[in-house]
C-alpha positions as CSV (number, residue, x, y, z in Angstrom):
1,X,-96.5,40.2,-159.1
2,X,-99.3,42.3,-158.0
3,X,-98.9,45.4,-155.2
4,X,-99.9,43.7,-152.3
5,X,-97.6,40.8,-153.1
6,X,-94.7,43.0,-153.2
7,X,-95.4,45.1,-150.1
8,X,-95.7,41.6,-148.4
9,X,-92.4,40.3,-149.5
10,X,-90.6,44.2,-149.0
11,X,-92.5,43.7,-145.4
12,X,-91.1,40.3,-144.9
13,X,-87.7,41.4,-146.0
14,X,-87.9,44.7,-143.3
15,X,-88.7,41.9,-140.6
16,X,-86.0,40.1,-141.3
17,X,-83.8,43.2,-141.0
18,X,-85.4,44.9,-138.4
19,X,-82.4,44.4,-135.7
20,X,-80.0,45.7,-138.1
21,X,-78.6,48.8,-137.9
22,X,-79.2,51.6,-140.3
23,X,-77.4,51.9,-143.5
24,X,-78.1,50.9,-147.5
25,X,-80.9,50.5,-148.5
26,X,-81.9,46.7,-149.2
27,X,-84.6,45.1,-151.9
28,X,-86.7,42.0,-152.2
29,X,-84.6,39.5,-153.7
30,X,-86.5,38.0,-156.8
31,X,-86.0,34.4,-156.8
32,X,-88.9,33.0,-158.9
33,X,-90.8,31.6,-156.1
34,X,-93.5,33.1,-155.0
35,X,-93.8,34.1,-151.0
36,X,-96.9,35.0,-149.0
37,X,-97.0,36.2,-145.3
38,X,-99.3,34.9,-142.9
39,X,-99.8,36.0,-139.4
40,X,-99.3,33.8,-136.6
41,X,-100.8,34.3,-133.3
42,X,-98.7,33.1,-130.3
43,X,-98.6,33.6,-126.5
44,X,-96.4,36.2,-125.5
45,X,-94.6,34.0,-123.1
46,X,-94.1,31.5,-125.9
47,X,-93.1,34.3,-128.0
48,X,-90.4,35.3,-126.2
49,X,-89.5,31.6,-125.3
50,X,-88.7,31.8,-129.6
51,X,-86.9,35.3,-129.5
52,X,-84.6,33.9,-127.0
53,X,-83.9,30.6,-129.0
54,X,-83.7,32.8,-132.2
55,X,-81.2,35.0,-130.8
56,X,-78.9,31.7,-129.2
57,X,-79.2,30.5,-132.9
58,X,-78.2,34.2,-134.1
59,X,-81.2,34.2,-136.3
60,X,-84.4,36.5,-136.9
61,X,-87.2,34.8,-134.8
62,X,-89.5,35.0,-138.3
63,X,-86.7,33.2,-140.2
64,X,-86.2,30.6,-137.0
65,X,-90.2,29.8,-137.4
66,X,-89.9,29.8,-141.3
67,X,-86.9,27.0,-140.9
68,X,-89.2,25.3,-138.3
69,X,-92.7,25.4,-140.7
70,X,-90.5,24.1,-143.4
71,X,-88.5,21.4,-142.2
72,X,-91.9,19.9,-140.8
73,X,-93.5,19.9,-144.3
74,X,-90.6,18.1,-145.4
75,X,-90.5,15.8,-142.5
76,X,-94.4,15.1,-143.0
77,X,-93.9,14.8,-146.9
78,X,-91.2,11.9,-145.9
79,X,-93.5,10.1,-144.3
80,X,-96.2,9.5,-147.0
81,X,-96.2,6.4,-148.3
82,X,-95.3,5.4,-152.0
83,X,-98.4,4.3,-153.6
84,X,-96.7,1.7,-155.5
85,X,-95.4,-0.4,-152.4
86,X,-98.8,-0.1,-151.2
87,X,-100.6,-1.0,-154.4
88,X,-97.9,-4.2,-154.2
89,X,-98.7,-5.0,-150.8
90,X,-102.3,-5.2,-151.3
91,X,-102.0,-7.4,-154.3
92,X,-99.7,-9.8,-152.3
93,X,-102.4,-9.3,-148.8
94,X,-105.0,-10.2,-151.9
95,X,-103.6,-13.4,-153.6
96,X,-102.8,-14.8,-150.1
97,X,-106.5,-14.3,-149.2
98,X,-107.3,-16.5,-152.2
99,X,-105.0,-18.9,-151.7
100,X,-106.1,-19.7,-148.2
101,X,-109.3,-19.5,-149.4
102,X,-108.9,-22.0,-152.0
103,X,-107.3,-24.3,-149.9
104,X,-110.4,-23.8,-147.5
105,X,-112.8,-24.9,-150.4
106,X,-110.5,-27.5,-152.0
């Protein structure tokens, strides 16, 4: 891990603290998996629109948007279709082509 992947993750880690109070000190946990932090531009209204629902869900409005991102990759990954029940329903779409086909030219 280079330096400017750990001051992202120690940043990350101080944002999800930051309405702690005071007290130990706390590190980066190391969990194998890489993490990057990205900036995300928002109106302010909206912004505080996701503080509030953040703070009803007694979570860190950066950890609230994290669930969000991630739960709609997984929705989005759900939805892809399995090559192999398309690859059969194209065969099936293909020899009932040719049998009407034949049964045209017959």
């Amino acid at each position: 891990m280079n330096i400017k992947d750990t001051l992202a993750a120690e940043a990350a880690e101080a944002e999800a603290r930051q309405d702690e109070p005071p007290g130990r000190m706390h590190r980066a946990r190391r969990t194998g998996n890489t993490n990057h932090v990205y900036t995300v531009r928002m109106p302010v209204d909206r912004l505080a629109e996701l503080r509030n629902m953040a703070e009803e869900s007694g979570e860190q409005p950066s950890a609230l948007m994290r669930r969000w991102v991630l739960e709609r990759l997984d929705a989005e990954r759900a939805h892809q279709p399995d090559l192999t029940d398309v690859r059969r329903t194209l065969t099936d779409a293909l020899h009932t082509l040719d049998r009407i086909s034949n049964s045209r030219s017959a």
